[in-house]
ROVEXDO-266868 format. One record per residue: z, x, y of N, C-alpha, C, O in turn. Coordinates in steps of 0.1 Angstrom, whole numbers, padded with zeros to 4 digits, always signed. Layout:
# ROVEXDO-266868
ZXYZXYZXYZXY;...
END
This chain:
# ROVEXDO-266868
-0455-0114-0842-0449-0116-0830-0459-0112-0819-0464-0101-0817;-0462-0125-0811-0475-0117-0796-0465-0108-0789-0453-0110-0788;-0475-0097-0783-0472-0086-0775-0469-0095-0759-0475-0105-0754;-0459-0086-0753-0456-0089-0741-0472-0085-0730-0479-0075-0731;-0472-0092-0723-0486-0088-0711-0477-0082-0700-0479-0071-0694;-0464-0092-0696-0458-0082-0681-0445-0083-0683-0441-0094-0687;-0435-0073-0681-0419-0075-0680-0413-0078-0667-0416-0070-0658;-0403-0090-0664-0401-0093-0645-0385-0091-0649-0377-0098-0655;-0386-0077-0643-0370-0076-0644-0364-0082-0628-0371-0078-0619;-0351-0093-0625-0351-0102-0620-0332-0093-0612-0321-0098-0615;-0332-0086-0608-0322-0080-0603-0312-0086-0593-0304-0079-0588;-0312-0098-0591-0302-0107-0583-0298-0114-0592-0286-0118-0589;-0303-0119-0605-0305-0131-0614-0300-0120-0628-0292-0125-0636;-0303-0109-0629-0298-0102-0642-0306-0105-0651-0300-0109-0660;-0318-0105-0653-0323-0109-0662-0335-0102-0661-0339-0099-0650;-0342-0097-0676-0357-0097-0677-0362-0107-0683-0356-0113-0693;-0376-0112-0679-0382-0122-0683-0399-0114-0692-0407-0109-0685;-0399-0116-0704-0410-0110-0707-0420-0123-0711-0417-0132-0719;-0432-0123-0703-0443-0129-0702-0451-0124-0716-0456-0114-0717;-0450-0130-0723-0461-0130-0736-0475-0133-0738-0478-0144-0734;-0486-0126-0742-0497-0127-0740-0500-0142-0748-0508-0149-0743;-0495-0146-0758-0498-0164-0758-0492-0175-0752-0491-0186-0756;-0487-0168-0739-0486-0178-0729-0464-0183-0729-0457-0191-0722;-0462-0176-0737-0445-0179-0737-0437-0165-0734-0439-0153-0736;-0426-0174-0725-0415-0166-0723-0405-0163-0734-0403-0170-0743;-0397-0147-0730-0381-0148-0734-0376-0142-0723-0380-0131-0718;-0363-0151-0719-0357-0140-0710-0347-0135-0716-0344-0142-0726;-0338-0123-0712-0329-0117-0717-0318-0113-0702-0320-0108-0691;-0306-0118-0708-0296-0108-0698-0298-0096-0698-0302-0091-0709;-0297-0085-0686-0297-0077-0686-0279-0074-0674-0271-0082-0669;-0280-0053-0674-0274-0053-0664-0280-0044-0658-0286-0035-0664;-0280-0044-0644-0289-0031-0636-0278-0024-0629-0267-0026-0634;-0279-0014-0613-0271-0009-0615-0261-0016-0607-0263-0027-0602;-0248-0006-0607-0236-0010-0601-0241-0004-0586-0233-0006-0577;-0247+0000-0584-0249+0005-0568-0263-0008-0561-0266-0010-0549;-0266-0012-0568-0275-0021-0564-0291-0016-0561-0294-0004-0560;-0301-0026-0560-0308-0018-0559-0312-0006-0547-0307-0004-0536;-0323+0001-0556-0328+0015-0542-0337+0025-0554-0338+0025-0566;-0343+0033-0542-0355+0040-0550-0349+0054-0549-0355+0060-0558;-0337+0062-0542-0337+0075-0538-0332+0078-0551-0327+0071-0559;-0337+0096-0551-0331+0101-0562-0318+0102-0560-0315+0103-0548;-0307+0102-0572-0291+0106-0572-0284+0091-0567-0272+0089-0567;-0294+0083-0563-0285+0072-0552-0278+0063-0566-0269+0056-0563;-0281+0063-0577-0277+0056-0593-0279+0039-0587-0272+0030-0589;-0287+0040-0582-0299+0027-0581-0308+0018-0589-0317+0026-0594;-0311+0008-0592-0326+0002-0596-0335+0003-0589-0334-0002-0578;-0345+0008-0595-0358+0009-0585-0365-0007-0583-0365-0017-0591;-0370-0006-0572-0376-0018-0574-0391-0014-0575-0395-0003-0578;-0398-0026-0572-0416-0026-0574-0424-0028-0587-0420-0034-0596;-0434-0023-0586-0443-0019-0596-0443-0011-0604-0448-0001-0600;-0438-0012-0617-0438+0001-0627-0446-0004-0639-0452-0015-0640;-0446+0007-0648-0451+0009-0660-0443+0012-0671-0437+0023-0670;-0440+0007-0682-0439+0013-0695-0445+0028-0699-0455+0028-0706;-0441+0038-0696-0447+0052-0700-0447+0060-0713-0454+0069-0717;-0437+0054-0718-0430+0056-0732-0419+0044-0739-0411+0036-0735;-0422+0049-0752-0414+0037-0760-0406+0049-0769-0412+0058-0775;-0397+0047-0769-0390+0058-0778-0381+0054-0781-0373+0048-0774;-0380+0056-0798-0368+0049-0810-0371+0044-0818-0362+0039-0826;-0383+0040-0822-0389+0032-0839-0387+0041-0845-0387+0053-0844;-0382+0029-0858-0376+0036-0868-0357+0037-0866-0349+0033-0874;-0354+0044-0854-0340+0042-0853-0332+0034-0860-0337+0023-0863;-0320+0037-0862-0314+0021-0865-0306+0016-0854-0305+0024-0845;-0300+0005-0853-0292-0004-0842-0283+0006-0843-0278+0013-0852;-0280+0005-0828-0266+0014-0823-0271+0032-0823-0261+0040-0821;-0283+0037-0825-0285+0053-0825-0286+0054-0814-0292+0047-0806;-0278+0066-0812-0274+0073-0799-0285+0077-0796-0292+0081-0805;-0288+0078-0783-0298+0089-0779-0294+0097-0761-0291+0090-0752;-0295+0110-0761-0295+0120-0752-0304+0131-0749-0306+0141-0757;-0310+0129-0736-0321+0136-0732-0332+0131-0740-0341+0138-0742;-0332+0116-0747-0344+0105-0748-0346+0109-0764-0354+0104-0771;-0336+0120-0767-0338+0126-0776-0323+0112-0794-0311+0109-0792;-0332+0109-0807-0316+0102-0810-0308+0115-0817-0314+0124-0822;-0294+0116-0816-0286+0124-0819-0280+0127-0832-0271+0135-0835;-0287+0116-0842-0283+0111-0855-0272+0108-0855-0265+0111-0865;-0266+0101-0845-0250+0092-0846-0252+0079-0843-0261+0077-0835;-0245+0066-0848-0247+0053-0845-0234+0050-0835-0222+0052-0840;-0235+0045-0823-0226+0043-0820-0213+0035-0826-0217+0026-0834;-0202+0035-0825-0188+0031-0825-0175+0032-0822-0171+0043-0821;-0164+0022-0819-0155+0024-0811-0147+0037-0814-0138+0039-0806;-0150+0045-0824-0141+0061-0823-0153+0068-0820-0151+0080-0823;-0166+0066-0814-0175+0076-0811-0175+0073-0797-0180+0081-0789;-0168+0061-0794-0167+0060-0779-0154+0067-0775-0154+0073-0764;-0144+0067-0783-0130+0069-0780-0130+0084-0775-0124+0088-0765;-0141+0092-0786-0140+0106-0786-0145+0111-0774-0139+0120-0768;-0157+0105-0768-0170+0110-0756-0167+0099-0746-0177+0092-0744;-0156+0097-0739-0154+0082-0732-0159+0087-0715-0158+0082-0704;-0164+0096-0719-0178+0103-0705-0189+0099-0706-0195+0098-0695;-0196+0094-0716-0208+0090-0717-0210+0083-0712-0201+0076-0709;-0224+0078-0706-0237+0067-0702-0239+0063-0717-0249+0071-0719;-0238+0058-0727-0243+0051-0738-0261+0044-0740-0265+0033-0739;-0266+0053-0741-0279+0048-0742-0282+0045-0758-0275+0051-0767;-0290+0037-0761-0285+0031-0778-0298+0025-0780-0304+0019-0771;-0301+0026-0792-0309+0017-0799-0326+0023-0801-0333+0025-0811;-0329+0023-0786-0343+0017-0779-0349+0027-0764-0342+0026-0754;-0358+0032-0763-0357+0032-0746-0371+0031-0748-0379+0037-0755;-0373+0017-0734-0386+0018-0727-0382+0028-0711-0373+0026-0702;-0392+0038-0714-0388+0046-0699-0403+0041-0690-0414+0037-0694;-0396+0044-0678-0407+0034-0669-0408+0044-0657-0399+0051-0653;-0422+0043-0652-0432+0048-0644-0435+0042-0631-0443+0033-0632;-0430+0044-0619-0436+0037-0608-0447+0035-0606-0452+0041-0616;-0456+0030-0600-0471+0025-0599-0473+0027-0578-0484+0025-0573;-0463+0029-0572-0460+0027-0559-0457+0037-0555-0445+0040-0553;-0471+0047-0552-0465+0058-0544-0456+0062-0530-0461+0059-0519;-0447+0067-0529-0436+0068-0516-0426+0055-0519-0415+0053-0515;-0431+0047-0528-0421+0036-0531-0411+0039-0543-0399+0037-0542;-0418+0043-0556-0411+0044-0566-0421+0056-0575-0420+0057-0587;-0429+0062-0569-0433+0072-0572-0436+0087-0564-0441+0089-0553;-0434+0092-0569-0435+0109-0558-0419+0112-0554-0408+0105-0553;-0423+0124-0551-0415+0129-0542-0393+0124-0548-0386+0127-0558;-0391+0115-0536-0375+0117-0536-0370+0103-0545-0360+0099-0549;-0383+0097-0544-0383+0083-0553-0388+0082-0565-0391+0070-0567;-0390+0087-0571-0401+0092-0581-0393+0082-0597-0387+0087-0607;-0394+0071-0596-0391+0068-0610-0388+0072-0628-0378+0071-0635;-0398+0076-0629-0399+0083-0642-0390+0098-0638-0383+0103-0647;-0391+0101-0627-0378+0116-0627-0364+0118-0628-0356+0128-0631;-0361+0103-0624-0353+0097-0623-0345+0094-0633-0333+0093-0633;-0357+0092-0647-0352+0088-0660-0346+0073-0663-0337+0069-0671;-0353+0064-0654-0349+0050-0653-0354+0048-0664-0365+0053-0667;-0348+0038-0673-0351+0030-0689-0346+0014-0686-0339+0010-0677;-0352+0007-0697-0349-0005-0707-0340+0005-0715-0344+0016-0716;-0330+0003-0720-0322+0007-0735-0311-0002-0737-0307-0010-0728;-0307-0001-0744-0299-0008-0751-0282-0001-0749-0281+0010-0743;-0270-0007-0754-0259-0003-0747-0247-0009-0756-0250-0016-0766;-0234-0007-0754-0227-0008-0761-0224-0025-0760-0221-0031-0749;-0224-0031-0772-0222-0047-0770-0212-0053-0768-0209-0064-0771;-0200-0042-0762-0188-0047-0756-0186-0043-0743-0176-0043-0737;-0201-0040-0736-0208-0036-0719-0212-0052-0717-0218-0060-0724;-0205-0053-0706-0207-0073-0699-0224-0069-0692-0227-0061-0683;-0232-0079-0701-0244-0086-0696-0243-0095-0684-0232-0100-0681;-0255-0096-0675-0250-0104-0661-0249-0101-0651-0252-0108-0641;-0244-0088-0651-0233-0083-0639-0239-0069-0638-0243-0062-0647;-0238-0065-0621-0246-0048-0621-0236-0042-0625-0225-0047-0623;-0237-0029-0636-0225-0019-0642-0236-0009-0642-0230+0002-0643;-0249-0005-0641-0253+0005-0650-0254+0016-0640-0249+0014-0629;-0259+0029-0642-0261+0039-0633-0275+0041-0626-0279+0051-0619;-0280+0029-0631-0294+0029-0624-0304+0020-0635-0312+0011-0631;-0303+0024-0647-0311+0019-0659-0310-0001-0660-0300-0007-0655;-0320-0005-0665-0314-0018-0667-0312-0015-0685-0319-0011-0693;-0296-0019-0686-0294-0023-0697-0292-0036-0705-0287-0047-0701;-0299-0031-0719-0295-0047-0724-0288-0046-0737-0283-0036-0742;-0287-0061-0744-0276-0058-0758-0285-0048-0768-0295-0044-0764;-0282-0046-0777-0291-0042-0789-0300-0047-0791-0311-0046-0786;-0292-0059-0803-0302-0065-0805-0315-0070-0796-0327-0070-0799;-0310-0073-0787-0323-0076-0777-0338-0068-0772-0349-0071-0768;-0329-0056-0776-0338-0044-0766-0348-0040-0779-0359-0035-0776;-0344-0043-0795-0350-0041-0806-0360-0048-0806-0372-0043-0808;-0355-0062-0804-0370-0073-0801-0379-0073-0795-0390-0076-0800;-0376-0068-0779-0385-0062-0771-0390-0051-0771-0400-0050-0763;-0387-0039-0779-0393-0032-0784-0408-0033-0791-0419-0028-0788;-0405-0039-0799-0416-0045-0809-0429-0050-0804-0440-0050-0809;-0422-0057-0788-0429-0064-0781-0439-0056-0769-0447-0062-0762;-0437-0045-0768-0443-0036-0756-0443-0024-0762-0435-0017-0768;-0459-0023-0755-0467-0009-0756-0462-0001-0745-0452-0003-0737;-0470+0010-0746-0470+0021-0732-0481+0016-0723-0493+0017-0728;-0480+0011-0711-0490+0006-0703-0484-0009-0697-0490-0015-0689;-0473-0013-0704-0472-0026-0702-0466-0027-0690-0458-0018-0686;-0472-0038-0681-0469-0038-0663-0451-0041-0663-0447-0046-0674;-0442-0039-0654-0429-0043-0652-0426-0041-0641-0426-0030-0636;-0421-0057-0632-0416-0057-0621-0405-0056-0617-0397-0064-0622;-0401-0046-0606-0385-0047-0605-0382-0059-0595-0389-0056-0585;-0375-0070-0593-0375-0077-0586-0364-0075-0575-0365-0065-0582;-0357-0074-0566-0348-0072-0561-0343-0071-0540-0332-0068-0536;
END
């Protein structure tokens, strides 16, 4: 499988499009947030701009592993693990965590991306793709977020579109 060269996350459109270094796309539904986008901290926004892939975290996981504080919790998600913790942000699978490149934009200070803990991860596959719902993260299905996993390094360029 060729490696992704750039990820265009597409925030009016819902979608990431990953640019593959042999010249092909895939896009994928995503969902970003429910507040729309914005760079401030606490505002539970999508950042926009220039970021980075900073980390890949979850090979090896299996589909549906829970993860908190980036950390997996050795539980796979399901509808009585949702029933029990129905507080949770569900992060699952996968997380690409991402890095601004755009200082005073999406880095430093009150905008600071990566402090923020903005990710790619994966989510529960009964969460509607399409539509803003998240708390700031772009989420996507599982399965998808697995494939793109596979597909990007730490370093890989990603644009927030918005």
């Amino acid at each position: 499988m060729a490696l992704a060269h750039h990820l265009y996350i597409r925030i009016p459109e819902q979608t990431l499009v990953a640019e593959m270094a042999d010249g092909s796309t895939r896009t994928y539904a995503v969902s970003t947030a429910a507040n729309g986008p914005g760079e401030a901290d606490g505002s539970g926004c999508t950042p926009r701009g220039d970021h980075y892939v900073r980390a890949c975290i979850g090979a090896e996981q299996p589909l549906g592993a829970v993860f908190r504080g980036r950390r997996a919790t050795g539980e796979v998600y399901s509808s009585e693990l949702a029933t029990a913790h129905p507080e949770r942000d569900w992060i699952l699978t996968r997380i690409l965590w991402l890095c601004g490149r755009e200082t005073g934009r999406n880095r430093g200070g009150q905008v600071d991306s990566m402090r923020r803990y903005i990710y790619i991860h994966g989510t529960p596959d009964s969460e509607p793709m399409g539509e803003p719902r998240s708390h700031g993260c772009v989420r996507m299905r599982n399965a998808d977020v697995l494939e793109l996993f596979d597909c990007v390094r730490p370093g890989t360029p990603v644009l927030i579109e918005g």
